[in-house]
C-alpha positions in Angstrom: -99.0 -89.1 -13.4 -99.7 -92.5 -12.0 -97.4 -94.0 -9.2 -95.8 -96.3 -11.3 -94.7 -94.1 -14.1 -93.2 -91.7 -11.4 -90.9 -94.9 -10.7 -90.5 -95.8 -14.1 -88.7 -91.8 -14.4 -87.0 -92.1 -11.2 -85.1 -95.5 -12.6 -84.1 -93.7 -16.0 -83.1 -90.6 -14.1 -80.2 -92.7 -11.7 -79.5 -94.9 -14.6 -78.4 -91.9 -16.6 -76.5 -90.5 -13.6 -74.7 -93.5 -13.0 -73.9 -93.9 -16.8 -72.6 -90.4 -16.5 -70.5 -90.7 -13.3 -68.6 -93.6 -15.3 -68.1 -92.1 -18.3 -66.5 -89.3 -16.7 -64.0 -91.5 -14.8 -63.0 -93.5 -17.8 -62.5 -90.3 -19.6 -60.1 -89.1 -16.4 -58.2 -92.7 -16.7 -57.6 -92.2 -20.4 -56.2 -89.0 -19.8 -54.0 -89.9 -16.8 -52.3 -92.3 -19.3 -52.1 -91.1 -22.2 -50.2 -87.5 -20.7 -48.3 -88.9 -17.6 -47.5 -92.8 -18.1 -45.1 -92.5 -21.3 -41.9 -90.3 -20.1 -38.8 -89.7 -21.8 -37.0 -86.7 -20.2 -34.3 -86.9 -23.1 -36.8 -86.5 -26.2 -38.8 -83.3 -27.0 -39.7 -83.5 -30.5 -40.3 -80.3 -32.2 -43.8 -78.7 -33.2 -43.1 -78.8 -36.6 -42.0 -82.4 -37.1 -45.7 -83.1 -35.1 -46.8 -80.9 -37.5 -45.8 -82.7 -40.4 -46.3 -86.7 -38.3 -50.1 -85.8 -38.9 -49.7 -85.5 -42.7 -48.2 -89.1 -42.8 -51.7 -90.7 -42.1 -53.1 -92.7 -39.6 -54.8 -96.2 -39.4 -57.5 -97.4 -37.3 -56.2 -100.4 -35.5 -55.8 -101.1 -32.0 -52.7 -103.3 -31.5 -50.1 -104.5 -33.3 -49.7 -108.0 -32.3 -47.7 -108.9 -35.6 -43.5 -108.0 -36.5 -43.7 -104.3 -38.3 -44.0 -104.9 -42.1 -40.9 -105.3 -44.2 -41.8 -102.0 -45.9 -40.8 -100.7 -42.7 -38.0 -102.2 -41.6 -36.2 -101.2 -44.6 -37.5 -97.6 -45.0 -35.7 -97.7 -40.9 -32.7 -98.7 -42.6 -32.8 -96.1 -45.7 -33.6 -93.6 -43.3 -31.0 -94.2 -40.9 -28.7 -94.4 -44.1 -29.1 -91.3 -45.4 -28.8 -89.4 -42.4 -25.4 -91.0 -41.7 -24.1 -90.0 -45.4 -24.8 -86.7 -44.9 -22.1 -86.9 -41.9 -19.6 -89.1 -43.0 -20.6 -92.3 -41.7 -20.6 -95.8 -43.3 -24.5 -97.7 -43.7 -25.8 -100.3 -41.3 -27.0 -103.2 -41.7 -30.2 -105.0 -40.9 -29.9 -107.8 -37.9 -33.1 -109.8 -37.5 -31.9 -110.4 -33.8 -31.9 -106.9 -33.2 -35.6 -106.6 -34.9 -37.2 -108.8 -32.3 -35.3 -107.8 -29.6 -36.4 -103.9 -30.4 -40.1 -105.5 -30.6 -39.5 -107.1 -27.0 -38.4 -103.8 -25.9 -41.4 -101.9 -27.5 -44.0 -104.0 -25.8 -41.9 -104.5 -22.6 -42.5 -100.2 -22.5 -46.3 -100.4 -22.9 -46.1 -102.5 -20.0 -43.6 -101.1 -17.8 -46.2 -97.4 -18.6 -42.8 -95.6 -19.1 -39.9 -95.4 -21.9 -37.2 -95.3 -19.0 -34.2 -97.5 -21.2 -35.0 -100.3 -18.7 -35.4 -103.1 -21.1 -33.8 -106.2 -20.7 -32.3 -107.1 -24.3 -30.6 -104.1 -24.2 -27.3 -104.9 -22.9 -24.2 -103.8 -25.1 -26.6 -102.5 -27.4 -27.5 -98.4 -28.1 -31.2 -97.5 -28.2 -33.8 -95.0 -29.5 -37.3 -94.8 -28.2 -39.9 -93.3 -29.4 -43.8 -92.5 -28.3 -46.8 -91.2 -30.0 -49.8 -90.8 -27.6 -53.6 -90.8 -28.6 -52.4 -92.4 -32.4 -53.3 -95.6 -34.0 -50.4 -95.3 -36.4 -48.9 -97.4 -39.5 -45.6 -99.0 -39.6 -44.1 -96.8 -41.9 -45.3 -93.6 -40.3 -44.0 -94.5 -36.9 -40.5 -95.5 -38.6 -41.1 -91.9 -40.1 -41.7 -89.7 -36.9 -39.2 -91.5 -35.3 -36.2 -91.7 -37.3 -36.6 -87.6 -38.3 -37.5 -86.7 -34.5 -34.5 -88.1 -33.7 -32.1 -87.3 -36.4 -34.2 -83.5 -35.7 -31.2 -83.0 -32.6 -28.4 -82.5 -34.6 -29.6 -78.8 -34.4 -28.2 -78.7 -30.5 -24.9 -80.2 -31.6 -21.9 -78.6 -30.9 -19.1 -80.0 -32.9 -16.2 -77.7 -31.4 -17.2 -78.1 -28.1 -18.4 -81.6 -27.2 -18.5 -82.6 -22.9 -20.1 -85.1 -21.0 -22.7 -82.1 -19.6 -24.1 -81.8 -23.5 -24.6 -85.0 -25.3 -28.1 -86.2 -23.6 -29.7 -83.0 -25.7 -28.9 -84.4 -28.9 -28.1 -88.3 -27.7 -30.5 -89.5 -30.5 -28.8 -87.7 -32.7 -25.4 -88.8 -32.4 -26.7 -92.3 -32.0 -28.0 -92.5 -35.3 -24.6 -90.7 -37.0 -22.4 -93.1 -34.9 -20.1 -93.5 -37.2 -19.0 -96.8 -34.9 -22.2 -98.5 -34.9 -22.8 -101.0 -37.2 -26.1 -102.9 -37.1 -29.4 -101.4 -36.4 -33.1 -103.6 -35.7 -36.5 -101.8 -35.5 -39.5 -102.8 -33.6 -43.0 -100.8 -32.4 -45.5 -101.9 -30.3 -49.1 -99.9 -29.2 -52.0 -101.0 -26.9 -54.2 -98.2 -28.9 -53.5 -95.5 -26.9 -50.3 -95.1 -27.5 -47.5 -96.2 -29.9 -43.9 -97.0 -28.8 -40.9 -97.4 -31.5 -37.3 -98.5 -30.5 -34.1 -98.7 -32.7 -31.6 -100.7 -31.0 -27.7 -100.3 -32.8 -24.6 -102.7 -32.3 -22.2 -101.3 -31.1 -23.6 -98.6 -29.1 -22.3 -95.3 -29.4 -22.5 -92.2 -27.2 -19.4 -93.1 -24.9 -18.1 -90.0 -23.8 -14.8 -89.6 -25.0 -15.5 -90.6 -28.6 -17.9 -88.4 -29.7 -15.1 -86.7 -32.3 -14.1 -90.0 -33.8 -17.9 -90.8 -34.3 -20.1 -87.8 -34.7 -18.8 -85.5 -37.9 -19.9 -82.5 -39.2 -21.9 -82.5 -43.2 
């Protein structure tokens, strides 16, 4: 083999390596985001309801850039609805504010690379967060996973015994069924590799002492 074609090989051979060595790092980042950046100590969705969030159907998108689809916002509302007349509590109603704020909040998360409840438009206001790693999802399939992982708590809840020490178990929960709350907004946000959702209610409920006024049994 001539001189030359002993360099041509030696050029392919570290061009491969290097391509390796930076696909392996890139594959390293993905994961380090994708299983450690998004935290939220407060929701651990059960197997089953992932189970049934890959039946809903995905779409392949990277961003959403745009408000979620009015499809969505309302099946938030309907959802939210029914849940809360199973336990005795009047609807809400849509606020358009609320919607843009929760959208702010949604990509404010993807930013921040946690869901910590740190977002600014939240004052006065009680929120649900939501995360779906790894997924390119659909407006109506995040609204979906979300509203049932959270309404999914009221199996922890206690209704004869209800303390300060119990309610971050099942806080979703109860925030939803907040028989106090009156207006809900939706927004979602992903940068394709993962998805945030927040529900944002006015009033807020969860105080601490009101949780037998608000929270009622089916």
């Amino acid at each position: 083999m001539s001189f030359t074609k002993y360099s041509i090989l030696i050029v392919i051979l570290a061009f491969g390596l290097n391509l390796a060595l930076v696909l392996a790092e890139n594959a390293n980042a993905d994961v380090d985001v994708r299983d450690t950046a998004f935290i939220d100590e407060t929701l651990h969705p059960s197997n089953k309801i992932l189970e049934d969030f890959e039946k809903f159907g995905k779409q392949d998108y990277d961003h959403f850039e745009d408000d979620p689809d009015e499809e969505a916002l309302q099946l938030n509302l309907q959802m939210h609805n029914d849940f809360r007349s199973r336990h005795h509590a009047g609807p809400l109603t849509r606020n358009k504010t609320l919607d843009r704020n929760a959208k702010r909040c949604a990509k404010y998360y993807i930013q921040h690379g946690k869901i910590d409840h740190t977002c600014s438009n939240i004052e006065k206001m009680g929120e649900n967060l939501s995360r779906v790693p790894g997924a390119r999802v659909t407006d109506s399939d995040m609204v979906k996973y979300s509203v049932t992982t959270w309404y999914e708590e009221v199996n922890k809840y206690n209704y004869s015994e209800v303390s300060h020490k119990q309610h971050l178990p099942f806080g979703h929960f109860t925030q939803v069924v907040w028989a106090d709350s009156k207006e809900i907004g939706f927004g979602m946000y992903s940068d394709g590799h993962v998805t945030v959702g927040v529900a944002l209610y006015s009033p807020k409920g969860n105080f601490l002492t009101h949780f037998r006024q608000n929270v009622f049994p089916k």
